[in-house]
MDAnalysis code that builds the backbone (N, CA, C; Angstrom):
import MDAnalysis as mda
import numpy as np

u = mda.Universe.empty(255, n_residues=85, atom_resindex=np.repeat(np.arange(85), 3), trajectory=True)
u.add_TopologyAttr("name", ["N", "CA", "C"] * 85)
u.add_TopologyAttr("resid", np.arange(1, 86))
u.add_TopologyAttr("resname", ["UNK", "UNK", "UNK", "UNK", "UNK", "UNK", "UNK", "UNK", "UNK", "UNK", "UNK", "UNK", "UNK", "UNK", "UNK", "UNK", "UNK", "UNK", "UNK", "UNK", "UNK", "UNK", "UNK", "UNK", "UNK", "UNK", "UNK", "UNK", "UNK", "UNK", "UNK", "UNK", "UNK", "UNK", "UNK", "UNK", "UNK", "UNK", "UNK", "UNK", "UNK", "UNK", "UNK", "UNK", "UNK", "UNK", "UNK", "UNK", "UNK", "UNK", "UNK", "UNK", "UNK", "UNK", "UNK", "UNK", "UNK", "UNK", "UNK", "UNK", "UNK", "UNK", "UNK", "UNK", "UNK", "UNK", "UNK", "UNK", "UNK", "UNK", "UNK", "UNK", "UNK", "UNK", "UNK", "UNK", "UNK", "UNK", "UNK", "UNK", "UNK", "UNK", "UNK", "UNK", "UNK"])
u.atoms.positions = np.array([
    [102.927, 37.177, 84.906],
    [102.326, 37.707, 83.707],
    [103.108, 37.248, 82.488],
    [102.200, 37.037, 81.519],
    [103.319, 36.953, 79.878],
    [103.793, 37.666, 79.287],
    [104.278, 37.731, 78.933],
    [104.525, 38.739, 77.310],
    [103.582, 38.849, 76.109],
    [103.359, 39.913, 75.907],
    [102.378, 39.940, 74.774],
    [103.192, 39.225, 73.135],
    [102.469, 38.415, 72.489],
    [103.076, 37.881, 71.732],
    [103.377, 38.914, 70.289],
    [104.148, 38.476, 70.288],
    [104.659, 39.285, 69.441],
    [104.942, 38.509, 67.326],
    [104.488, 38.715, 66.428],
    [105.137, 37.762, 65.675],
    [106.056, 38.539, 64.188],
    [106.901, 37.736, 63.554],
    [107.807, 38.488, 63.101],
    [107.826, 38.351, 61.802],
    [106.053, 38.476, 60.937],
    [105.240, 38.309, 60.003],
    [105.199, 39.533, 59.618],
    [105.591, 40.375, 58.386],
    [105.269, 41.969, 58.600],
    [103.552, 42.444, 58.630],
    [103.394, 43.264, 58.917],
    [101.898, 43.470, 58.630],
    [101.769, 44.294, 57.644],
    [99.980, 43.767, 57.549],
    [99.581, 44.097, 56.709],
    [99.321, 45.602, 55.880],
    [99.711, 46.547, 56.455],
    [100.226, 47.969, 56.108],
    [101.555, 48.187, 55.738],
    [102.587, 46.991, 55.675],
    [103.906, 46.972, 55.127],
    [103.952, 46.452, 54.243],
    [103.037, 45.765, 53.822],
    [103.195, 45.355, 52.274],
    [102.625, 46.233, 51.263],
    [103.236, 45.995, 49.840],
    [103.498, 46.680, 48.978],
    [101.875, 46.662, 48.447],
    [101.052, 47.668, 47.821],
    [99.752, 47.352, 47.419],
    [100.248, 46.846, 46.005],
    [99.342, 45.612, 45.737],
    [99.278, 44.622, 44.426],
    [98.209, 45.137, 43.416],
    [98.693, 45.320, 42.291],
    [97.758, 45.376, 41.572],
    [97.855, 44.237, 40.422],
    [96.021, 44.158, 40.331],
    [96.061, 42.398, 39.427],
    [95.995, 42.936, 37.838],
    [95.805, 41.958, 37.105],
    [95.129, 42.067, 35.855],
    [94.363, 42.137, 35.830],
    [93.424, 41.892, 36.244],
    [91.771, 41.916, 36.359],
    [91.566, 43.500, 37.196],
    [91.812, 43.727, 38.058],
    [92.020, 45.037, 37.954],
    [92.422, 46.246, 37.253],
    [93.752, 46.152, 36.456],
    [94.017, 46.761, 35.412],
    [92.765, 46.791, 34.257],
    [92.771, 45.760, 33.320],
    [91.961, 45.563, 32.626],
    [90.542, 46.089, 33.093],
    [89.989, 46.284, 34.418],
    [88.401, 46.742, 34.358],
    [89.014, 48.458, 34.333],
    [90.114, 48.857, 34.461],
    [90.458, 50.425, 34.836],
    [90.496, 50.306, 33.423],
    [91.099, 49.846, 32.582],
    [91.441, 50.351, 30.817],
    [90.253, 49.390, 30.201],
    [89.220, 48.934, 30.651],
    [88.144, 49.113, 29.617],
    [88.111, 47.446, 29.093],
    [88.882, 46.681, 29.230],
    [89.411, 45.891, 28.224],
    [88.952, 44.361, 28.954],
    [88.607, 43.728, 28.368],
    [88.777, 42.053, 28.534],
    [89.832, 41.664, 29.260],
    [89.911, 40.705, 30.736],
    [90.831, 40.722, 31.316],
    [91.545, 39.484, 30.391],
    [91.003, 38.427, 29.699],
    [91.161, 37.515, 28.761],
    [92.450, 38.100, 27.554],
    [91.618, 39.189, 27.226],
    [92.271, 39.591, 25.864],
    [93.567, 40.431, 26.419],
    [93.338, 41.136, 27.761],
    [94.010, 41.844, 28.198],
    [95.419, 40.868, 28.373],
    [94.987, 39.715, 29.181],
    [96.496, 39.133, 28.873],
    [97.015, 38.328, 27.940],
    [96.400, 38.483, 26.785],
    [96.935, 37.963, 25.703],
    [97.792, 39.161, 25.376],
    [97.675, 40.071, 25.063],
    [98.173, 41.488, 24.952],
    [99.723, 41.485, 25.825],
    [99.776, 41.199, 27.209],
    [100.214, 41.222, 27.810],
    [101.357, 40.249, 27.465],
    [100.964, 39.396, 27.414],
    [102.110, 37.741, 26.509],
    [102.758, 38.330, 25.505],
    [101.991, 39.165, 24.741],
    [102.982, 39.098, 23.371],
    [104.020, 40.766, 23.566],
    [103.642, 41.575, 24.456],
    [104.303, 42.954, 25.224],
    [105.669, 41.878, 25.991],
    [105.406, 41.213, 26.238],
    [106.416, 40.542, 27.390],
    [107.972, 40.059, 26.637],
    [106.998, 39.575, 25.507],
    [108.599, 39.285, 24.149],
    [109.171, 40.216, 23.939],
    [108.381, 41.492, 23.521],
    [109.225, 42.460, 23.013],
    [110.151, 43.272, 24.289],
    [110.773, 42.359, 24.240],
    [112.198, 42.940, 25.098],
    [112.609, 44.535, 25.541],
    [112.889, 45.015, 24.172],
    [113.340, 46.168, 23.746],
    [112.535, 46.877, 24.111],
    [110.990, 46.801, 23.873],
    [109.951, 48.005, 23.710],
    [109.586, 47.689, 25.591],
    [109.530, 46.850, 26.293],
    [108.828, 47.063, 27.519],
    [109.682, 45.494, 28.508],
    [111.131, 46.308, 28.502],
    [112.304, 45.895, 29.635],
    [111.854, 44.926, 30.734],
    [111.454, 45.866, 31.556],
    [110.951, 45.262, 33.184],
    [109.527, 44.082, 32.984],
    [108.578, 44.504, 32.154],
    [107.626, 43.987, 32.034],
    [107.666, 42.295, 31.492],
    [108.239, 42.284, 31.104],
    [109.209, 40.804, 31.037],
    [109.547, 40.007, 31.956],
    [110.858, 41.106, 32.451],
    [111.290, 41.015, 33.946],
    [110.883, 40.118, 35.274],
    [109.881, 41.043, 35.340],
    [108.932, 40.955, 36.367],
    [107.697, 39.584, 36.424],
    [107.267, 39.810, 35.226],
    [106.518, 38.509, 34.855],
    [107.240, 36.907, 35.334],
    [106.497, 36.093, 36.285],
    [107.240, 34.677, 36.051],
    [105.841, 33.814, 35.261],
    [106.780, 33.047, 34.495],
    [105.669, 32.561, 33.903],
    [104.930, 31.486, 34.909],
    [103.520, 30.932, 34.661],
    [102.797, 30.426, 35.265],
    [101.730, 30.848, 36.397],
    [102.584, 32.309, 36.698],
    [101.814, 32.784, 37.628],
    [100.871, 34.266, 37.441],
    [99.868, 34.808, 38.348],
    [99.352, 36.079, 37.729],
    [99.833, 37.085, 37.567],
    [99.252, 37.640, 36.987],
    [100.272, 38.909, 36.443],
    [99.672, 39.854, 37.483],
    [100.535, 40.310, 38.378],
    [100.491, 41.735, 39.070],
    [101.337, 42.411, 39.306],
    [101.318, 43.354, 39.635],
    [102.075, 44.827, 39.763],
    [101.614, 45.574, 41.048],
    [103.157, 46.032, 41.536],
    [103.421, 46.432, 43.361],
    [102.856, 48.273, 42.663],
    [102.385, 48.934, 43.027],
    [101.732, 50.066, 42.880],
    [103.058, 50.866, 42.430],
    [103.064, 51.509, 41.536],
    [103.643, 52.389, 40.984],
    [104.930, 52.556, 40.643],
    [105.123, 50.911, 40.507],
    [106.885, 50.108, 39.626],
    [106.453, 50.410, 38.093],
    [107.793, 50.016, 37.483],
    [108.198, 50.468, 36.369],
    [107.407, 49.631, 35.316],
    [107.244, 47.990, 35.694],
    [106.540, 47.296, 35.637],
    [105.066, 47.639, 34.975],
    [104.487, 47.880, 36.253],
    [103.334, 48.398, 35.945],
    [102.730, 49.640, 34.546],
    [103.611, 50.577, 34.734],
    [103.563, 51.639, 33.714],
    [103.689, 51.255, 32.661],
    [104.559, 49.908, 32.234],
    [104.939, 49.378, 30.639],
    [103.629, 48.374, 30.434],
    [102.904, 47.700, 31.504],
    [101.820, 47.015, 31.435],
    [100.837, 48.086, 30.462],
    [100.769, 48.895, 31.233],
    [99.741, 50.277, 31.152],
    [100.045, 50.574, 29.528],
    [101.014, 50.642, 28.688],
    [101.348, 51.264, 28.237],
    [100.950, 50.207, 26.856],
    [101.145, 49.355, 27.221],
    [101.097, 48.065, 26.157],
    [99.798, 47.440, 26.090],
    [99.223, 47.953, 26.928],
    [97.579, 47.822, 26.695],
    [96.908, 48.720, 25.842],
    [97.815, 50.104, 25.820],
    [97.006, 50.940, 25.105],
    [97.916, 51.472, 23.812],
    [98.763, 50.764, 23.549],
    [99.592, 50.733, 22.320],
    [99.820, 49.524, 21.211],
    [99.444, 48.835, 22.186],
    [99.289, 47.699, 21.325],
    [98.186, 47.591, 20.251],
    [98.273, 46.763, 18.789],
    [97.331, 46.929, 17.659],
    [95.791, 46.551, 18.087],
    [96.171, 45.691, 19.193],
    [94.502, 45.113, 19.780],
    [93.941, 45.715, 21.035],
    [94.930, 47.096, 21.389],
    [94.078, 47.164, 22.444],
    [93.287, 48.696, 21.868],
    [91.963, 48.452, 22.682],
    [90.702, 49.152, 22.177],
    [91.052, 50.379, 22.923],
])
């Protein structure tokens, strides 16, 4: 008999749930477009939203692991910012 194979890939209930921009943005109402323009110029301001910077690499999409610090300054800069509706 074999061994049942086994592989040392975590599954898919161990990973962290992702949240996108395009997700965010349809929850706050907003243009996922405009939403990350918003998002670009939150990312400079250092001071006002730390991690959200951080976390961001440039080139790639913007998401957020469910309920990081990250995320909350995303949240926050969508709806504080002068353009967001």
């Amino acid at each position: 008999m074999t061994a049942p194979e086994t592989s040392n890939a975590p599954a898919a209930n161990d990973l962290p749930a992702m949240i996108t921009l395009d997700q965010l943005a349809r929850e706050m109402k907003i243009v996922p477009r405009e939403a990350r323009m918003m998002l670009r110029l939150a990312a400079k301001q250092v001071k006002v939203y730390p991690n959200l910077g951080k976390e961001h690499v440039a080139r790639q999409p913007w998401q957020w692991a469910l309920g990081s610090k990250a995320l909350e300054e995303a949240k926050k800069a969508l709806t504080s910012l002068p353009d967001g509706k």
